[in-house]
C-alpha positions as CSV (number, residue, x, y, z in Angstrom):
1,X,21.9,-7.9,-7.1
2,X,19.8,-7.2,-10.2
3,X,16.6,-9.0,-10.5
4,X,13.9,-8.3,-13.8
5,X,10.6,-9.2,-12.9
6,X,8.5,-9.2,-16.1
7,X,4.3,-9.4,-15.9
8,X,1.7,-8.7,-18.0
9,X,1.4,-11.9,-20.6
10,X,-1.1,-14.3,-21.4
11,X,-4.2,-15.5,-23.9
12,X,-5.9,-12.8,-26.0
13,X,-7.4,-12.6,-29.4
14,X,-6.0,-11.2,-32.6
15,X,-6.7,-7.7,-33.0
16,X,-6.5,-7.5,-28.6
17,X,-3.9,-5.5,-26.5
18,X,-1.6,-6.4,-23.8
19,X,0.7,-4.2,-21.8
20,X,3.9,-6.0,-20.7
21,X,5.7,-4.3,-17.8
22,X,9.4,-5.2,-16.2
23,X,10.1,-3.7,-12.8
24,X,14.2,-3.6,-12.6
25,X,15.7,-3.8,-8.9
26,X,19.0,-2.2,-8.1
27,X,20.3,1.5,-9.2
28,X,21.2,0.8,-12.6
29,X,17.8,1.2,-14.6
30,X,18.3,5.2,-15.6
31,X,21.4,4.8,-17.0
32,X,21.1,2.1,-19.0
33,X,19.0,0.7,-22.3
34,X,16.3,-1.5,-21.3
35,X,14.3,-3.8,-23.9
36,X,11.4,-6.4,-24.8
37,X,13.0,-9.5,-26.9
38,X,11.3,-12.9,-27.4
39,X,11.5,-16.3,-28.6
40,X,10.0,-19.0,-30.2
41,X,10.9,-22.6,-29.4
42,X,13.4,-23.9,-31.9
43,X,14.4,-20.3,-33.3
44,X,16.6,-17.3,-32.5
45,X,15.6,-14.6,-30.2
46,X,14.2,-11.3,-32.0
47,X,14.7,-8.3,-30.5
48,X,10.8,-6.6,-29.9
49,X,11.9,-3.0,-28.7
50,X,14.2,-0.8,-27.1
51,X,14.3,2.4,-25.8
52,X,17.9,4.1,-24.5
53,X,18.6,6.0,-21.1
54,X,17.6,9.2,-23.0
55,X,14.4,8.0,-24.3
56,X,15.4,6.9,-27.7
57,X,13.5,3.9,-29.4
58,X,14.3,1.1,-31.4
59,X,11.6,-1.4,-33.3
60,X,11.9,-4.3,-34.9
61,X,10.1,-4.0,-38.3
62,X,7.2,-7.0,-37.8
63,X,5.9,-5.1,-34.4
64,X,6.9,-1.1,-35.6
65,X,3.0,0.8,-35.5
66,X,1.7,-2.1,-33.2
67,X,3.9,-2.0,-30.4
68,X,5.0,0.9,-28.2
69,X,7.7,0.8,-25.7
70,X,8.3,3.3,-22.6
71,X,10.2,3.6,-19.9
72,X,9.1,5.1,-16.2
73,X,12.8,5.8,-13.8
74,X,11.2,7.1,-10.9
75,X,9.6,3.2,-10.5
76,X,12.8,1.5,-12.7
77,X,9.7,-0.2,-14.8
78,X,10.0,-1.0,-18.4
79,X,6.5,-1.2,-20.6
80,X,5.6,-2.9,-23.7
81,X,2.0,-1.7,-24.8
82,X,1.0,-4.4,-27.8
83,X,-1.7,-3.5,-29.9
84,X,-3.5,-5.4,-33.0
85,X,-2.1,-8.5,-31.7
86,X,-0.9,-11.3,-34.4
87,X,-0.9,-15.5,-34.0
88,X,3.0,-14.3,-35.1
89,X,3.5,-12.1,-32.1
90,X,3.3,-15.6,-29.9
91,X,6.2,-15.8,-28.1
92,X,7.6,-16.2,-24.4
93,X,8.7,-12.5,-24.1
94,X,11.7,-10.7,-21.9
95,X,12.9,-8.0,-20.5
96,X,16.6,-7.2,-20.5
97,X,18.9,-4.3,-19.5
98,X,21.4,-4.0,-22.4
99,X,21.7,-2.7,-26.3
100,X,19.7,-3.0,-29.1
101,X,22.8,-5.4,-30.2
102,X,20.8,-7.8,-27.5
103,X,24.3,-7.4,-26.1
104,X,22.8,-8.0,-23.0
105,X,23.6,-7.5,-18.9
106,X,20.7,-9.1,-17.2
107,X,17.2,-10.3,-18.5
108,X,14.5,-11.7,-16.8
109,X,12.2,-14.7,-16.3
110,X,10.3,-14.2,-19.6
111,X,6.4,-14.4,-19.7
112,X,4.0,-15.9,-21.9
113,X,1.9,-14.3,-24.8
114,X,-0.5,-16.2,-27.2
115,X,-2.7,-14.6,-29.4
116,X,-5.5,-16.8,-30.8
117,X,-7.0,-16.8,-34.5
């Protein structure tokens, strides 16, 4: 069974930093994309970042400069290191195992970012 267990949310200022991090159970983490998506109540899910099996990344163009995404496969953890944080960047944010298409295999619980003005 394949379980995402995402941490690493909550209240900061604009301009602050967070660093998200997604711990993937189960063998299939190296050989697979893993990502950061999140949505807003009431609109479509965005994809954030995603970095491939071999280390290749993908950023969506309202977060490229600010956010960083990594990957660790010796502890099947996924990061998300935010920087210059924006009241936009609010969201409930998750971690999946899938494509950049969001074509997606498994995603996890979501967690909670706010940014305040």
């Amino acid at each position: 069974q394949v379980r995402l267990v995402e941490s690493g949310g909550g209240l900061v200022q604009a301009g602050g930093s967070l660093r998200l991090s997604c711990a993937v159970s189960g063998t299939i983490f190296s050989i697979n994309g893993v990502g950061w998506y999140r949505q807003v109540p009431g609109k479509q899910r965005e994809l954030v970042a995603h970095i491939t099996s071999t280390g290749r990344t993908t950023y969506s163009e309202s977060v490229k400069v600010r956010f960083t995404i990594s990957r660790d496969n010796a502890k099947n953890t996924v990061y998300l290191q935010m920087n210059s944080l924006k009241p936009e960047d609010i969201a409930v944010y998750y971690c999946y195992v899938g494509d950049s298409q969001l074509r997606l295999k498994y995603w996890g619980q979501g967690t909670q970012v706010t940014v305040s003005s």
